[in-house]
C-alpha positions in Angstrom: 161.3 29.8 49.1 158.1 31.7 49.6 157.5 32.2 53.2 153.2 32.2 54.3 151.5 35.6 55.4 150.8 34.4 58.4 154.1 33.6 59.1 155.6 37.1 58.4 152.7 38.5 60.6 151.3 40.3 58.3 147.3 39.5 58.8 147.4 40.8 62.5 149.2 44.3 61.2 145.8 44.4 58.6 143.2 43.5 61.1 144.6 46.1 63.9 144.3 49.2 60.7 141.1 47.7 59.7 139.8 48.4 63.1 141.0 51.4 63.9 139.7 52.8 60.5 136.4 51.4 61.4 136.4 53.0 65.3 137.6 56.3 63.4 134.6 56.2 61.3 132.2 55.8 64.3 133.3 58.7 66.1 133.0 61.1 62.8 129.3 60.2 60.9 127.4 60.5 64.4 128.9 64.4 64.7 127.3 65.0 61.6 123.3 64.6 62.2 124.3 65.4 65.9 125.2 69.1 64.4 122.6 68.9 61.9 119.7 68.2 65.0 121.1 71.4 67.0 119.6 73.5 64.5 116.4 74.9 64.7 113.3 74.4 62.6 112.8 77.3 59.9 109.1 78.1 60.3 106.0 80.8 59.1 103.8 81.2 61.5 100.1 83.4 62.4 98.9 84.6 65.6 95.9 83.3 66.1 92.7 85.4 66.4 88.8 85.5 66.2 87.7 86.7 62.8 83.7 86.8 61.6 82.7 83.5 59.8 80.2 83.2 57.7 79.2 79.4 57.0 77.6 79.5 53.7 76.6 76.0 52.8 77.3 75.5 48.4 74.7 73.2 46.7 74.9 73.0 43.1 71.5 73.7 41.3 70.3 74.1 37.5 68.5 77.1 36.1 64.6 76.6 35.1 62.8 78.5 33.0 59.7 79.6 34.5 57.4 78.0 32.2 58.8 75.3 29.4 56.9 73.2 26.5 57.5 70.2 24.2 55.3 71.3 21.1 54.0 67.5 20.2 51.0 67.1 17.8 47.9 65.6 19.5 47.5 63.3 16.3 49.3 61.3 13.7 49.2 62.5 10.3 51.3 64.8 7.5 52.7 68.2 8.1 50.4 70.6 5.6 51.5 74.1 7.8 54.6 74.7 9.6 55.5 78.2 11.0 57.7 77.9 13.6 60.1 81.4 13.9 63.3 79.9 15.5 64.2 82.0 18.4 61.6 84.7 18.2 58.8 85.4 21.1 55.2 84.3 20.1 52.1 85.0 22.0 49.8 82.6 23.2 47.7 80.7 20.6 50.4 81.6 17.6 49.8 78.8 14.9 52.6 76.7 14.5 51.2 73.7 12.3 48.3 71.9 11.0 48.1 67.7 10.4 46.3 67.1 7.4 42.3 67.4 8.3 40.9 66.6 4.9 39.0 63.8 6.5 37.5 65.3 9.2 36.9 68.9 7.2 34.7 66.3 5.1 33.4 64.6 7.8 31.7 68.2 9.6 30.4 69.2 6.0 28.7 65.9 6.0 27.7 66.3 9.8 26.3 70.1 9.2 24.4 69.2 6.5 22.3 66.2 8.0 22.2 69.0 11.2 19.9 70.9 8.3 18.1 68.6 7.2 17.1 67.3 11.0 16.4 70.7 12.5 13.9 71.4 9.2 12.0 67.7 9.8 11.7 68.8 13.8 10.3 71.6 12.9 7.6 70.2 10.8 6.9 67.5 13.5 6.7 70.2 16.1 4.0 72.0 14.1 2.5 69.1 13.7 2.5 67.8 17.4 0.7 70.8 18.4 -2.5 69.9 16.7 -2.3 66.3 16.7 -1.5 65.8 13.8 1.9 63.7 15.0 2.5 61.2 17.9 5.1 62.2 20.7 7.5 59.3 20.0 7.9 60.4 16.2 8.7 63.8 17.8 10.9 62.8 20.0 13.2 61.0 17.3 13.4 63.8 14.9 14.8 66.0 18.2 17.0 63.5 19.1 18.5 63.2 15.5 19.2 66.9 16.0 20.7 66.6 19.0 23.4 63.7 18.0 23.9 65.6 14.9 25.3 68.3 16.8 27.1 66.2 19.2 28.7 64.6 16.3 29.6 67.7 14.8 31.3 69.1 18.4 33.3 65.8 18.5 34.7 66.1 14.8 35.6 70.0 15.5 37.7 68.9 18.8 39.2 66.1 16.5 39.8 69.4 14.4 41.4 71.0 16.9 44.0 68.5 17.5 45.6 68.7 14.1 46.5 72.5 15.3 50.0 72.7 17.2 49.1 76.4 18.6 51.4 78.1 21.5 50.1 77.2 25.1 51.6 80.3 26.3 53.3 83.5 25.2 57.1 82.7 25.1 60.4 82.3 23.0 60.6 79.2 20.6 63.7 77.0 20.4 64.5 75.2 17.4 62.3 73.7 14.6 62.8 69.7 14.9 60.8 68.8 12.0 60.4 69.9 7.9 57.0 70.8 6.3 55.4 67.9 4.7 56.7 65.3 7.6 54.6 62.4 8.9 54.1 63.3 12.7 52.9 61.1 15.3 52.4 62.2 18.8 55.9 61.3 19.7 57.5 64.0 17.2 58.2 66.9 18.4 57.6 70.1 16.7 59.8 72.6 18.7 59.9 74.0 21.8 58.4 77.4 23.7 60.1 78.4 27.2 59.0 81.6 29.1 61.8 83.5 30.0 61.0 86.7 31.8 61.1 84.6 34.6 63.6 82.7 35.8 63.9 79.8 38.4 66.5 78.1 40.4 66.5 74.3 41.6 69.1 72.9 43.4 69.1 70.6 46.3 70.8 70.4 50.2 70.8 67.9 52.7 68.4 67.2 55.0 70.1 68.5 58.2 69.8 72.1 56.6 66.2 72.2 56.1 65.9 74.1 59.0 67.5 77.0 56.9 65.3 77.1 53.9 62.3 79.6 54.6 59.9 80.9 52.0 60.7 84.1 51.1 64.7 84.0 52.2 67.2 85.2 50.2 69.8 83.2 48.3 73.1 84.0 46.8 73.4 82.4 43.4 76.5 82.4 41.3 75.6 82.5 37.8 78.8 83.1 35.8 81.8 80.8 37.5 84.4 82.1 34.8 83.3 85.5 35.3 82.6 85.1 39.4 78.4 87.0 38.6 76.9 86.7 41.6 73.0 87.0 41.6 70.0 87.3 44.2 67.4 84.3 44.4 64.4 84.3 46.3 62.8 80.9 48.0 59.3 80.1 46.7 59.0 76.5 47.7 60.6 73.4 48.7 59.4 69.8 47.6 57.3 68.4 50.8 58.8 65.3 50.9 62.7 64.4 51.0 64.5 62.2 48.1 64.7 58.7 50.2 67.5 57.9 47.8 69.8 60.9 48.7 68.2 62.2 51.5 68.0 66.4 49.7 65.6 68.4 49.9 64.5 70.0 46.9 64.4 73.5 46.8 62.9 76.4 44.3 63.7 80.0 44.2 63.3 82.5 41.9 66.5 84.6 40.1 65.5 88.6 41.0 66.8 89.9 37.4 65.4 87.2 35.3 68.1 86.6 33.2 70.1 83.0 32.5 70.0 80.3 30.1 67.8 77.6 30.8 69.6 74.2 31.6 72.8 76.4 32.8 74.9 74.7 36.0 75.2 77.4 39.1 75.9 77.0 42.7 73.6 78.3 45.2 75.2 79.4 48.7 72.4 79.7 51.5 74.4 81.5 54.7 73.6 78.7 57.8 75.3 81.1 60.3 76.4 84.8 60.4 78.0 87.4 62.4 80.3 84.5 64.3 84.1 85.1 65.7 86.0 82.0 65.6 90.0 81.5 65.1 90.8 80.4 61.6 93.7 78.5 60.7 95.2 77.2 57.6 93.7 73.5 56.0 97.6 73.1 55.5 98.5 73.4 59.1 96.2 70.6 60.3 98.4 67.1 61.1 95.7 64.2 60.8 95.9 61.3 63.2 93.8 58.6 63.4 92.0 60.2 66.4 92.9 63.6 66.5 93.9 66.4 64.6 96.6 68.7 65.7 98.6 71.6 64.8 101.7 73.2 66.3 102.5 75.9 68.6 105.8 77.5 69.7 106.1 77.5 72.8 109.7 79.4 74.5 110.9 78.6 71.1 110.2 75.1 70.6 107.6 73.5 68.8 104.7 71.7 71.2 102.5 69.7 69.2 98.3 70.1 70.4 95.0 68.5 69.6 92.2 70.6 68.1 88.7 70.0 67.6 87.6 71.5 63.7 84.6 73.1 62.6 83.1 74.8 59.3 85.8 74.9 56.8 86.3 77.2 53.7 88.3 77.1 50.1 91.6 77.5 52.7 90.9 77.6 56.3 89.0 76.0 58.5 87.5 76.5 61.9 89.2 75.5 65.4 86.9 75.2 68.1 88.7 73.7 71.1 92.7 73.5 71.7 93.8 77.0 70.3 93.4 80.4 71.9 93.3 83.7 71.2 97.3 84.8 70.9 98.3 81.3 70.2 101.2 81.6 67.6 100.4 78.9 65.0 103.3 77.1 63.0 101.7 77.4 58.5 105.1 76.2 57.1 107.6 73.7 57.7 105.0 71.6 59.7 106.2 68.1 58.5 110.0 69.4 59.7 109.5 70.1 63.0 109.8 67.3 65.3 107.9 67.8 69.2 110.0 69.8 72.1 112.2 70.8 68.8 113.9 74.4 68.7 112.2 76.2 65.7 113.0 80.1 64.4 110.3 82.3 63.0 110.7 83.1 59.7 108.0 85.5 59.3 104.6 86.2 60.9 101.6 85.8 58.3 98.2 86.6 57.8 95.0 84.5 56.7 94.9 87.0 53.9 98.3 86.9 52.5 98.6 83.2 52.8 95.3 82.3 50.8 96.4 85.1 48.3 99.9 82.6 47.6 97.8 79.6 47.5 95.4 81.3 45.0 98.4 82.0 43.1 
């Protein structure tokens, strides 16, 4: 006969193990992160120190060519000249097409000829005037036949003078838009004439940097981001009033060398403040809170967690006005590691330099 567990006493011989096992395991896992808290933090840090800042403020502008045309013909009617030297430099008044003027060519022949025949009859009145021979009124009608007549022919030579599509200025030409023997209207256009020996920047800032933006000041312009072609700009105006829509002020200057490509993206960097020591650390080393930022010093070897007050930032640094000072040694890696009033070990001491040189990398 099979005898119950509980009656050989077994259960009470499983529970006692089962508990010991368990009080065992207690005592071991909290030795583990209790050795693994007693060692230090492994941290780089920088000494902190004032170092010149430059706060250059980056707007992004466009290039400008000092002088740019549509070519549009003043009148509709077909293409019966069309010179138009793709990418070559014209002076001012070249001819680069003539609208069919067979009308009006007509219409000045007809005009020039009545001219004749109205000058000739108010000369014989005139003669005739002069000794009575005439009365003033028949005079006066014969001069004033003249006089329309040559009105008539000035407004058919300005009507002329549209169907001519001549350079406003002397300049290179961009591409031809339309083929000889095309039906123009005055929204074709023919091609396009920019003078480039002069070249202009526009580009925009915010209105709290107006202040900065004096005629005459010189601007630093990159030109070439792939190539990092840094150029000189001067200021020659801003717009008087400020976009209401995005609150910029407009500015123009003008690129020294006179060189670019019309259209061409560049960034404009106007210095708002020079020749100014201020302690740098880096971006990375910044904890954000929802009030404060701060950023960690060691302190007799542990780590002591400050607020800071920021200022102008760059590409990798940024400026620390209030909470650091001069000597200050400032914890740049391992920062989300190290707990506050935690022992940390230095690593290595860094510089501004060498750090942004790895980040670049």
């Amino acid at each position: 006969m099979v005898r119950p567990l509980q009656d050989l006493g077994i259960i009470p011989i499983i529970s006692a193990l089962l508990i010991l096992i368990s009080s065992c395991k207690d005592k071991e896992e909290p030795n583990k992160p209790r050795s693994q808290a007693n060692q230090p933090t492994i941290v780089d840090v920088i000494v902190a120190a004032p170092k010149s800042l430059d706060n250059l403020v980056e707007a992004n502008g466009s290039i400008v060519a000092n002088e740019y045309v549509e070519l549009h013909p003043e009148t509709s009617g077909r293409i019966t000249f069309l010179d138009v030297p793709e990418g070559a430099y014209v002076e001012k008044g070249f001819l680069f097409a003539r609208i069919n003027d067979a009308d009006l060519q007509a219409q000045m022949e007809k005009s020039k000829v009545l001219l004749d025949l109205y000058q000739k009859t108010e000369e014989r009145n005139k003669k005739l005037l002069a000794i009575n021979g005439l009365n003033q009124a028949d005079y006066d009608l014969a001069l004033n036949n003249v006089n329309s007549t040559r009105a008539d022919i000035d407004y058919t030579q300005a009507q002329i003078d549209k169907t001519l599509i001549r350079a406003p200025f002397s300049g290179t030409v961009g591409l031809r838009q339309v083929s000889p023997g095309a039906y123009v209207s005055p929204s074709n256009i023919i091609a396009t004439i920019q003078q480039l020996d002069k070249i202009k920047i526009d580009f925009t800032l915010p209105e709290q940097y107006s202040v900065l933006i004096k005629r005459g000041a010189v601007l630093d312009v990159e030109v070439d981001a792939t190539n990092k072609i840094h150029r000189k700009a001067v200021i020659l105006a801003t717009e008087p009033q400020i976009n209401l829509s995005s609150r910029n002020l407009k500015v123009r200057a003008i690129l020294q060398d006179g060189q670019g490509h019309p259209g061409a993206f560049v960034k404009v960097f106007v210095n708002a403040r020079t020749d100014k020591k201020a302690i740098l650390v880096p971006t990375n080393s910044l904890i954000p809170d929802d009030k404060n930022n701060q950023v960690i010093l060691i302190k007799e070897g542990k780590a002591v967690f400050v607020n800071v007050q920021t200022g102008i930032r760059e590409a990798n640094n940024v400026e620390i006005t209030k909470g650091i000072h001069d000597g200050d040694t400032v914890v740049v890696t391992g920062v989300l590691f190290a707990r506050p009033q935690s022992a940390v070990k230095i690593r290595s001491v860094k510089t501004l330099e060498q750090l942004a040189a790895n980040h670049n990398n």
